[in-house]
TIKETI-990842 format. One record per residue: x, y, z of N, C-alpha, C in turn; residue in one letter. Coordinates in pm, 1 decimal. Example, Ala and Ser with C-alpha at 12.3 -4.5 7.8 and 13.67 -1.06 7.14 Angstrom:
{pt {1319.0 -569.0 780.0} {1230.0 -450.0 780.0} {1320.0 -330.0 780.0} 'A'}
{pt {1285.0 -225.0 708.0} {1367.0 -106.0 714.0} {1290.0 3.0 787.0} 'S'}
# end
This chain:
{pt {81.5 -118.2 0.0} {0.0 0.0 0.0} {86.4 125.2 0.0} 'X'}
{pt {174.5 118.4 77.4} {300.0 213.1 55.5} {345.4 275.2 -68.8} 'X'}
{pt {345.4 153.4 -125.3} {445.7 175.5 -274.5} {334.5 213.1 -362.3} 'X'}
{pt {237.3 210.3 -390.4} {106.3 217.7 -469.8} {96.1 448.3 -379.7} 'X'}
{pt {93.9 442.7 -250.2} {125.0 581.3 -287.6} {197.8 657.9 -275.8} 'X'}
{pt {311.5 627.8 -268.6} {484.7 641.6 -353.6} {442.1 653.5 -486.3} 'X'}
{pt {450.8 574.3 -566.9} {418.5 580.8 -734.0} {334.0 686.9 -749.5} 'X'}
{pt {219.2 680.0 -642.7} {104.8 822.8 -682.0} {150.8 960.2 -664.7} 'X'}
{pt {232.0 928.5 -565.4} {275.0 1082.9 -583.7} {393.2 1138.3 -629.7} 'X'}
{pt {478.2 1025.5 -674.2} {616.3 1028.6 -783.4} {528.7 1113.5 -888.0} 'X'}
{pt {365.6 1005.7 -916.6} {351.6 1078.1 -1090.3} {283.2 1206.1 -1069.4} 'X'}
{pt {230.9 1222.7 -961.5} {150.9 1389.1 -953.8} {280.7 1441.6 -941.5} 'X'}
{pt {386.7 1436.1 -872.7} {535.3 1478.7 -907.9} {531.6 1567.7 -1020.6} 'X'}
{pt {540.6 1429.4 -1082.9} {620.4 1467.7 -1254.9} {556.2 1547.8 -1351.5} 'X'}
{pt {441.2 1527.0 -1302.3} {302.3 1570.2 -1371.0} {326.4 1744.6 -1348.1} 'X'}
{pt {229.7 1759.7 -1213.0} {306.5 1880.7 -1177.9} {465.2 1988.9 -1216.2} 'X'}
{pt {543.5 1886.2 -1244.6} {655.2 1944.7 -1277.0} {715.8 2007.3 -1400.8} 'X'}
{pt {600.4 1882.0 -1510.3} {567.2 1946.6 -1652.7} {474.5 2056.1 -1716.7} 'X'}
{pt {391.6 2044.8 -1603.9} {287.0 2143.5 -1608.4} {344.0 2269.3 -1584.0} 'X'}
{pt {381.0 2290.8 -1445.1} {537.7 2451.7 -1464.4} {637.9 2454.1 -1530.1} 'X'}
{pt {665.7 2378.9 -1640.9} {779.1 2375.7 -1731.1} {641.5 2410.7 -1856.6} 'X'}
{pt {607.0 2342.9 -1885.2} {518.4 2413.0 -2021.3} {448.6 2559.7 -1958.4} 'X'}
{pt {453.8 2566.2 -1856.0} {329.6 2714.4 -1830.2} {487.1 2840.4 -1856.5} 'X'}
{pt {592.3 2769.6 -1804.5} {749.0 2847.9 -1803.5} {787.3 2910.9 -1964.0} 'X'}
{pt {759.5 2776.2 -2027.9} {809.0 2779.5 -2212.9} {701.5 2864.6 -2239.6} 'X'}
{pt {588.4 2831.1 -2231.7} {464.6 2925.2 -2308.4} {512.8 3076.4 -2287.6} 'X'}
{pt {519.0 3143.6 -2186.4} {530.5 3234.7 -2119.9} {687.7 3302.9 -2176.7} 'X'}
{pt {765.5 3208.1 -2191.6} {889.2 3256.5 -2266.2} {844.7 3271.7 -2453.5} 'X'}
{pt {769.1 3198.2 -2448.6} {759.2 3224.2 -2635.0} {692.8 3350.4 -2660.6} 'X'}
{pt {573.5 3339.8 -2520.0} {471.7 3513.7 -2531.4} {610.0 3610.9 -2535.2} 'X'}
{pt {700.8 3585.6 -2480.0} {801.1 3704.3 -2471.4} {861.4 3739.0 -2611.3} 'X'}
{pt {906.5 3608.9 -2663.7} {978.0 3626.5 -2772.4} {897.3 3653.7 -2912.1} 'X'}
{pt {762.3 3598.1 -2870.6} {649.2 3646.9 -2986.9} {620.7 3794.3 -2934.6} 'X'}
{pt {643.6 3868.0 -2882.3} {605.3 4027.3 -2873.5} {761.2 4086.6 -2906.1} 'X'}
{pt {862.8 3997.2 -2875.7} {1022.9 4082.6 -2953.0} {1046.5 4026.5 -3061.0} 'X'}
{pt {932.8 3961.3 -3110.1} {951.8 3909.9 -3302.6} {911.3 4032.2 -3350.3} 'X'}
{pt {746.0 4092.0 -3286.3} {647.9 4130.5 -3350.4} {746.6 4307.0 -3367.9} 'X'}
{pt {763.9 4369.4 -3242.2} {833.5 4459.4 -3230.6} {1002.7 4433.3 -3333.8} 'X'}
{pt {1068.0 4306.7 -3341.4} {1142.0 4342.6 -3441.1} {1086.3 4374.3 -3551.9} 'X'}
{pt {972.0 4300.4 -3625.2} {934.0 4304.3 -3730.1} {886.3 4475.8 -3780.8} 'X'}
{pt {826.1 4495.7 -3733.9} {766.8 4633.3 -3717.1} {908.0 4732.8 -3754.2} 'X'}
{pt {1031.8 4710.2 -3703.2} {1147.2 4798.4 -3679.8} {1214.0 4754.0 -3828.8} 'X'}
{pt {1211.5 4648.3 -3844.4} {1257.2 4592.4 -3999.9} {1173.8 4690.9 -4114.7} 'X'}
{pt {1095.3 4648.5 -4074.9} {961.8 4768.6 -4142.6} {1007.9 4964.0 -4192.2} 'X'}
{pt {1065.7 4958.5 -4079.1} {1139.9 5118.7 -4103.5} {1227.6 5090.5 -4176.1} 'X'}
{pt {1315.4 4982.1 -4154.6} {1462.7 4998.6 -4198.7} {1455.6 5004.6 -4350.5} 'X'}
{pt {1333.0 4926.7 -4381.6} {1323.0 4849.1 -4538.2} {1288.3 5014.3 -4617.6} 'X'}
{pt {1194.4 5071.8 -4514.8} {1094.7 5192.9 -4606.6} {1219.3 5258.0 -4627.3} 'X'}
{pt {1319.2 5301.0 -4516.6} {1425.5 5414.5 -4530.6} {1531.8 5375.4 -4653.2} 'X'}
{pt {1539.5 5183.4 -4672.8} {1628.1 5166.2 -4769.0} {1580.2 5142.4 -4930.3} 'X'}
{pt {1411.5 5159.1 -4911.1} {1350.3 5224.6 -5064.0} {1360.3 5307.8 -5119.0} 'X'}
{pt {1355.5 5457.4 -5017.3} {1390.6 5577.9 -5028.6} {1479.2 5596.6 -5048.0} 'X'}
{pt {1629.2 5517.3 -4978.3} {1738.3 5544.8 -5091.3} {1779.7 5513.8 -5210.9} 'X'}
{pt {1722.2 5389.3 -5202.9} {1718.9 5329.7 -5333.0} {1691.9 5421.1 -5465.7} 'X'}
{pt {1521.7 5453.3 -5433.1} {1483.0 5564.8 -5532.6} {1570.7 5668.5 -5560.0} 'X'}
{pt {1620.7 5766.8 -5447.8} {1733.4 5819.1 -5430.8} {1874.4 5811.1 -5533.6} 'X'}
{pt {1888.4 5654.9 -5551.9} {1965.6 5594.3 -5603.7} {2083.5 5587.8 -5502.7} 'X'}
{pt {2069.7 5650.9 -5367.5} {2169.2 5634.3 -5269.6} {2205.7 5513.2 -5251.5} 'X'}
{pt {2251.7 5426.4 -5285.2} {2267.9 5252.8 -5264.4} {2343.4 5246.6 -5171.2} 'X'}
{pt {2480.0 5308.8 -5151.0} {2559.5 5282.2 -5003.2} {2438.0 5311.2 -4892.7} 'X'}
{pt {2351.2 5380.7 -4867.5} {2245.5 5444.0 -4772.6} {2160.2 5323.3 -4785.0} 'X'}
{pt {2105.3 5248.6 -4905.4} {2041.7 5161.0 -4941.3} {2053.4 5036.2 -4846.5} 'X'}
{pt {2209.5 4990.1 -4914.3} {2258.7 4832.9 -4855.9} {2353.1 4894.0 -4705.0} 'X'}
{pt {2329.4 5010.8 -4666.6} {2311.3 5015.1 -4497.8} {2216.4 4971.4 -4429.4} 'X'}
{pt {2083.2 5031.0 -4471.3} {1984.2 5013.9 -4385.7} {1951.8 4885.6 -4427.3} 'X'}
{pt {1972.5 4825.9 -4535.8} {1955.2 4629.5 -4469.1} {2034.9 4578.8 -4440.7} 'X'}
{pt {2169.3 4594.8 -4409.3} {2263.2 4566.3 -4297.1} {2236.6 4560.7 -4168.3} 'X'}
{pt {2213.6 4708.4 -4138.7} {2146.9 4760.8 -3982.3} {2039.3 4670.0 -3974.6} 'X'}
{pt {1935.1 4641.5 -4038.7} {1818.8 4567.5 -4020.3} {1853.8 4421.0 -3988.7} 'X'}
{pt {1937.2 4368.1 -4049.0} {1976.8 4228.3 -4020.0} {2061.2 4204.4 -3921.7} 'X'}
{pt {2121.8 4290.7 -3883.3} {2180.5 4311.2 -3718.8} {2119.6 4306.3 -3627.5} 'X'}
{pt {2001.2 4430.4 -3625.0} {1928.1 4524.8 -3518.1} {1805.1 4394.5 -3483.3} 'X'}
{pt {1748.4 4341.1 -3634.4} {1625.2 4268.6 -3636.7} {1616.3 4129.9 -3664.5} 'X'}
{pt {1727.9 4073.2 -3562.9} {1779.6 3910.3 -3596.3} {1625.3 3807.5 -3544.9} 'X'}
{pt {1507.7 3860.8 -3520.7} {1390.2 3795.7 -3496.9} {1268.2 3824.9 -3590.1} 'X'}
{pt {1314.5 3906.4 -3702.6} {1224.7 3958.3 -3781.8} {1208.4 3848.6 -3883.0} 'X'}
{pt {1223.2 3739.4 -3919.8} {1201.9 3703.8 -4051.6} {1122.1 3727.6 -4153.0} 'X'}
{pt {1033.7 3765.6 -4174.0} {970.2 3845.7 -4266.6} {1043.1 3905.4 -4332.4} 'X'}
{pt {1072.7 4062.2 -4193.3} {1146.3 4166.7 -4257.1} {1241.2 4136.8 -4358.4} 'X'}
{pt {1357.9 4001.8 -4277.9} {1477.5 3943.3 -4391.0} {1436.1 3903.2 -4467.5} 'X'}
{pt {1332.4 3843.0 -4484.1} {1296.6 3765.9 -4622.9} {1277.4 3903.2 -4723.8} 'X'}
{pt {1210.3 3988.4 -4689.0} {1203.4 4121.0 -4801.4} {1317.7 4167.9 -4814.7} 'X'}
{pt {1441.6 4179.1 -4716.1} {1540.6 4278.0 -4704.4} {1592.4 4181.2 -4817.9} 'X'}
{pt {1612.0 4081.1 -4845.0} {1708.8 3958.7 -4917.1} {1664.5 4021.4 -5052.2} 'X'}
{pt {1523.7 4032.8 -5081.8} {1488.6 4074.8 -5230.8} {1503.7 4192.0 -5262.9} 'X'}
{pt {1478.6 4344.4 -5185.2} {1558.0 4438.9 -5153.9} {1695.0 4463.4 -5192.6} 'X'}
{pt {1783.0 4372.2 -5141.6} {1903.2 4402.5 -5108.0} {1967.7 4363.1 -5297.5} 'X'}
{pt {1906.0 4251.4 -5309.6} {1877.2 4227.3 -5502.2} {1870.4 4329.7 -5549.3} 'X'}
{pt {1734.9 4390.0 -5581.9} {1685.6 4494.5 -5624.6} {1802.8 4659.0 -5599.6} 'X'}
{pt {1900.0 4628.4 -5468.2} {1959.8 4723.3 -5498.1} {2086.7 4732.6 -5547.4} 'X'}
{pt {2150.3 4616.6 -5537.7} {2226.9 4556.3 -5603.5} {2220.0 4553.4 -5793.4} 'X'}
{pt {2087.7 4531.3 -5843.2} {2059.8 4566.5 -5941.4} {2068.7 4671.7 -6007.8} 'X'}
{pt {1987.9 4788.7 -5917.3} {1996.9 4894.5 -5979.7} {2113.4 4955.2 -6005.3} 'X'}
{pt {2185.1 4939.8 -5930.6} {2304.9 4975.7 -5905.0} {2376.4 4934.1 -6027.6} 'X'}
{pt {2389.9 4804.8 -6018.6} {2458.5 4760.2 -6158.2} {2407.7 4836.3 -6281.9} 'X'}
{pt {2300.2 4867.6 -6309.8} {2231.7 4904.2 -6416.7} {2295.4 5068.5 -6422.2} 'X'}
{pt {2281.3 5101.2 -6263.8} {2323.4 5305.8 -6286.6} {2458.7 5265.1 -6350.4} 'X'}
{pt {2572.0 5172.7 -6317.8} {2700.9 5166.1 -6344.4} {2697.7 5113.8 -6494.0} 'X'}
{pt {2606.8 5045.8 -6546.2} {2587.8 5027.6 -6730.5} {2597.5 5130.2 -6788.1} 'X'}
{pt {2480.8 5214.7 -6759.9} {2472.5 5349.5 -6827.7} {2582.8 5403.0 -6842.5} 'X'}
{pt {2670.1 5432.0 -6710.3} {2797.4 5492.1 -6701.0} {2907.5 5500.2 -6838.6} 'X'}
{pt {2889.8 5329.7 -6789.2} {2967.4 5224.3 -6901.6} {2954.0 5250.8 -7046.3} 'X'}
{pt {2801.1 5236.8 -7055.3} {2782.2 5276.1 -7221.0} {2821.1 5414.8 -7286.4} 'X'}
{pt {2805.2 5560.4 -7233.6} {2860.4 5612.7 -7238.9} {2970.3 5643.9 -7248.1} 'X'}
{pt {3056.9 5579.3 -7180.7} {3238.4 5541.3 -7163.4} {3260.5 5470.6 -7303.3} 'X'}
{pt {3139.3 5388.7 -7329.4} {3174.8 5293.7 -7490.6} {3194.2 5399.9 -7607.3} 'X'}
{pt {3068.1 5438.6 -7572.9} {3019.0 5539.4 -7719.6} {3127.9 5646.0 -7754.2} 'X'}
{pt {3234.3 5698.1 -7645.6} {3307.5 5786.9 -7619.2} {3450.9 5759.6 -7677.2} 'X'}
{pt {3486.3 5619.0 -7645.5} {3605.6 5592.5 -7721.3} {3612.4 5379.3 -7770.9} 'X'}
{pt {3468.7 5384.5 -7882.3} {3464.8 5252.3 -7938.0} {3586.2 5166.2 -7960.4} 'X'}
{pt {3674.9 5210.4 -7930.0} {3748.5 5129.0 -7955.3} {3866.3 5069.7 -7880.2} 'X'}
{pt {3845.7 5111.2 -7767.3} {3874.4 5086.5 -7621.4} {3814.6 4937.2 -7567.1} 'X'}
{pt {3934.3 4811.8 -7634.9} {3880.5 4690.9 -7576.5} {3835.2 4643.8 -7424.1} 'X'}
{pt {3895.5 4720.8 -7342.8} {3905.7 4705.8 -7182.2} {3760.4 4738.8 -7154.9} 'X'}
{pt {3706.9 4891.0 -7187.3} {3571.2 4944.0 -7166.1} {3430.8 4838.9 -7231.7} 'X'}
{pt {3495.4 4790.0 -7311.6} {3390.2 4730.7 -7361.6} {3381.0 4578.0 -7331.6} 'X'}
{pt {3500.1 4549.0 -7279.1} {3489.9 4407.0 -7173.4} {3427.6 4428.9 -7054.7} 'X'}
{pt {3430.8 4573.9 -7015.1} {3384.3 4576.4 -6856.0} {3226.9 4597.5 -6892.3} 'X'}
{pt {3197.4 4666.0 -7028.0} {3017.1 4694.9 -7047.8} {2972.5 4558.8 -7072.9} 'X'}
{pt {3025.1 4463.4 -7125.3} {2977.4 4343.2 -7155.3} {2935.4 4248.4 -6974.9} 'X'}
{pt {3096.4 4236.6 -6906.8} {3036.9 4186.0 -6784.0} {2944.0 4274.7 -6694.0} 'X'}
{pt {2932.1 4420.8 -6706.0} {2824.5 4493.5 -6665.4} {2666.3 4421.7 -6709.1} 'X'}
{pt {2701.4 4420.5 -6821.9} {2557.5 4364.3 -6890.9} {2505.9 4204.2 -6818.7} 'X'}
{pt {2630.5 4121.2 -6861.2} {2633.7 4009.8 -6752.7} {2563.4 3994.7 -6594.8} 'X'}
{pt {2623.4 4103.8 -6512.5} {2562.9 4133.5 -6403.5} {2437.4 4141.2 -6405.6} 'X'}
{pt {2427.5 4251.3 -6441.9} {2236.9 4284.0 -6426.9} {2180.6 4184.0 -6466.7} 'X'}
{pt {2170.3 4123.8 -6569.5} {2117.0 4029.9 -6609.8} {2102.1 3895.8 -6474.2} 'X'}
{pt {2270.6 3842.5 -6423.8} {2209.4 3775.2 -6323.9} {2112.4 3817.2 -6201.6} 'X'}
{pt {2137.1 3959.1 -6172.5} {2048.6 4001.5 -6054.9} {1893.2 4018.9 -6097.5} 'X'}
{pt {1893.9 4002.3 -6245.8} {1730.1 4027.2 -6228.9} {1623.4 3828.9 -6246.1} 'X'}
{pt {1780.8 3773.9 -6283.5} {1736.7 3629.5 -6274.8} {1751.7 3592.0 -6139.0} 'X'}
{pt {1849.5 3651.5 -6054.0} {1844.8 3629.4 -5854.5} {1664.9 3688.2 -5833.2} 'X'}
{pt {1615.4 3801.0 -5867.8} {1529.3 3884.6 -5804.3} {1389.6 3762.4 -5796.8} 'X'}
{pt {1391.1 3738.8 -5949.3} {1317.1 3616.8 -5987.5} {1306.6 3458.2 -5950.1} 'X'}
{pt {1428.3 3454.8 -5926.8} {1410.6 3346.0 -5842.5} {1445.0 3335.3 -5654.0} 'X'}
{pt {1465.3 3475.8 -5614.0} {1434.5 3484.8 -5500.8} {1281.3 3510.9 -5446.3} 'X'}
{pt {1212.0 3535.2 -5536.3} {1072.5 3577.6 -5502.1} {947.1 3492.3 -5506.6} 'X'}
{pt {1039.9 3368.4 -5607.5} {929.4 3243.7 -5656.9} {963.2 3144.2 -5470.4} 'X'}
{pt {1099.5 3133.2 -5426.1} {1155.7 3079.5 -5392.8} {1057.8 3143.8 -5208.2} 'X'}
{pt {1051.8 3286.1 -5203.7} {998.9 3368.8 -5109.4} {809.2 3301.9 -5101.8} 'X'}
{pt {800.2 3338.5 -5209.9} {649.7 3296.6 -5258.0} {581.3 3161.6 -5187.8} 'X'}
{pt {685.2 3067.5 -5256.8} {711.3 2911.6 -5202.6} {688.1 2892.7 -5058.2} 'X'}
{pt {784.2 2985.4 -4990.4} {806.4 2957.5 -4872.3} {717.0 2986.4 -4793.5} 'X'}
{pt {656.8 3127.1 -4785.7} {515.4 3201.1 -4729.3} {397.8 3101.6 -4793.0} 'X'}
{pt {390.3 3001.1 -4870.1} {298.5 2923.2 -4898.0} {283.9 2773.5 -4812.3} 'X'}
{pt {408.0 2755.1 -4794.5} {404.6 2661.4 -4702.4} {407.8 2636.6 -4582.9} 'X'}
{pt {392.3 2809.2 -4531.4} {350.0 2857.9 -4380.4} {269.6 2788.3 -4350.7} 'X'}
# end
C-alpha cells in the first residue's frame, strides 16, 4: 500500500513538474512572440528608409539600412525575407546606374577593348540580378505558402 502511494505521488510529481515547465516555455515564447512582432515592425522602417534610398539611387544608404536591419532585427524574418529581395533589387539597380555609365564610356572611345569588356560583364551582371530577383521571389512565394 506504501508503494502504490509512492508511485502516486512520484507521478503527480512529474506531472506537476511538466505542467510549470510548459506554463514556463509558453510564457517565454509570449516574450519572444512580442520581440519578433516589435522586431518586425522595426525591420519595417529599416526596409521603407532603404527604398527611399534606393529611389534616391543612394545605394551605399540603401545596402546600410539592410545591414542595420539584419543586425538590429535578428527575430524579424519576414522583414529578412524582403530585405534579401531588396538588397537584389539594390544591387541591381546599381549595376544598371554603373551600365549606363559604361555605355557612355563605350560610345566615347569605341574602340577601347578594356571598356567594352567591362560593359559586356556589366551587362552580364544585371542580367544575373534580375534572374536572382526572380528566383528569389518564386523561392519567397514558395516559402510564405508553405507557412
Amino acid at each position: 500500500m506504501t508503494r502504490s502511494i509512492l508511485k502516486g505521488l512520484a507521478c503527480a510529481l512529474c506531472l506537476a513538474t511538466g505542467l510549470l515547465t510548459a506554463c514556463k516555455d509558453n510564457k517565454k515564447g509570449e516574450a519572444q512572440s512580442e520581440k519578433r512582432t516589435e522586431m518586425e515592425q522595426r525591420a519595417q522602417e529599416f526596409l521603407s528608409d532603404a527604398r527611399k534610398s534606393l529611389v534616391q539611387k543612394d545605394f551605399a544608404a540603401a545596402r546600410q539600412n539592410i545591414e542595420q536591419m539584419r543586425k538590429d532585427c535578428y527575430l524579424a524574418l519576414t522583414g529578412r525575407r524582403q530585405g534579401i529581395l531588396l538588397m537584389d533589387s539594390i544591387d541591381c539597380a546599381d549595376a544598371q546606374h554603373q551600365l549606363v555609365k559604361l555605355d557612355s564610356l563605350v560610345r566615347q572611345n569605341p574602340n577601347d577593348a578594356n571598356l567594352a569588356a567591362q560593359f559586356e560583364e556589366k551587362c552580364k551582371e544585371v542580367d544575373f540580378y534580375k534572374k536572382k530577383i526572380v528566383h528569389d521571389r518564386k523561392a519567397m512565394q514558395q516559402e510564405m505558402g508553405d507557412l
